[in-house]
C-alpha positions as CSV (number, residue, x, y, z in Angstrom):
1,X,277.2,186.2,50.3
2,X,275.2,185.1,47.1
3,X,276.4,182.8,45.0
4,X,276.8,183.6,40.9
5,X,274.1,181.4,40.4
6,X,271.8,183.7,42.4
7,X,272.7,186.3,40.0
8,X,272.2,184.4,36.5
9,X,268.7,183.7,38.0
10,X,267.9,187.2,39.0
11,X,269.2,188.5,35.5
12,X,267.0,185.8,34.2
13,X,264.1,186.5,35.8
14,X,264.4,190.1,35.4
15,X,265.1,189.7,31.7
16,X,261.9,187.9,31.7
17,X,260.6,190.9,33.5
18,X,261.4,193.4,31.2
19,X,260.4,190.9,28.4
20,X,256.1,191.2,29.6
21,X,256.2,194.6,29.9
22,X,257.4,195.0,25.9
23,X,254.6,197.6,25.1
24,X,253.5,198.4,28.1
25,X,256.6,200.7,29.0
26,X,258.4,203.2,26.6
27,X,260.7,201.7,24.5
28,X,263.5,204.3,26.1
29,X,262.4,202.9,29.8
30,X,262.7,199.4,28.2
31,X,266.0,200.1,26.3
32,X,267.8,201.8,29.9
33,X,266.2,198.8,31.9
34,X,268.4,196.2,29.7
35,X,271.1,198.4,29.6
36,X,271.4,198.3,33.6
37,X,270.8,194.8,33.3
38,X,273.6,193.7,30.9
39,X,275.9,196.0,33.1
40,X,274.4,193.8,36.4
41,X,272.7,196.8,37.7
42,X,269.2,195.2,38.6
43,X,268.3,197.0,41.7
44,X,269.0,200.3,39.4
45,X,267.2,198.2,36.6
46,X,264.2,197.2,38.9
47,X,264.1,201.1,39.8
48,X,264.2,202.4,37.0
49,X,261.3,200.8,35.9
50,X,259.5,201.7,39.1
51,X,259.8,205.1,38.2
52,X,258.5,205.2,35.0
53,X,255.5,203.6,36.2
54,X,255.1,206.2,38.6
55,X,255.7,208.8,36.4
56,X,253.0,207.7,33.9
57,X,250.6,206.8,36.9
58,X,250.0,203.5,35.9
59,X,250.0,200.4,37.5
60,X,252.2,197.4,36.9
61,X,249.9,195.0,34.5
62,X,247.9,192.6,37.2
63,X,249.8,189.9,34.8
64,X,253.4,190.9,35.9
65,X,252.5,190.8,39.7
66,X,254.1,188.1,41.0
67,X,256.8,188.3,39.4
68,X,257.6,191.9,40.2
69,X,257.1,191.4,43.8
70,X,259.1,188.3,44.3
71,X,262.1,190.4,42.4
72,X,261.3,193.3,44.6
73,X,261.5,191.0,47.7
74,X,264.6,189.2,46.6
75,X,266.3,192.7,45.7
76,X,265.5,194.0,49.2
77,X,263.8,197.1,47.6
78,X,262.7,199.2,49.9
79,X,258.2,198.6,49.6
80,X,257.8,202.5,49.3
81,X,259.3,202.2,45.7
82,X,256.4,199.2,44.6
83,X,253.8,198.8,46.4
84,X,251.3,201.1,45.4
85,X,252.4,200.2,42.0
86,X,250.7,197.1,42.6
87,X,248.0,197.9,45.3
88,X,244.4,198.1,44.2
89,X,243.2,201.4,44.0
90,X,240.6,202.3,46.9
């Protein structure tokens, strides 16, 4: 079982998250991604935010990479929801 501390460091890093895509994503997308967050929903968070990308057909910014896959990893989110959000177009 996780510890609390794994959970203040996955709010914080998804926090951060949300924080680099300020004006990339809507600002509804960004307002319902805190929302799950303050309620400690950050797989629902995380996929929320997946699907907007998808929805818009846009990639996650090549800046916000890492960071989105290591939260994706550490969630356990299934790949089918990210990675082609981050793979290189062929």
């Amino acid at each position: 079982m996780c510890s609390s501390g794994y959970y203040r460091i996955l709010e914080a890093d998804l926090e951060k998250f949300v924080s680099t895509l300020k004006g990339t994503i809507a600002a509804d997308c960004e307002s319902s991604a805190r929302n799950y967050i303050d309620h400690n929903e950050f797989g629902l968070a995380f996929e929320d935010i997946c699907f907007y990308f998808r929805d818009v057909k846009k990639k996650i910014p090549s800046d916000c990479r890492e960071l989105f896959r290591e939260l994706a990893e550490r969630m356990g989110i299934d790949r089918k929801y990210w990675i082609p959000l981050i793979e290189n177009d062929a």
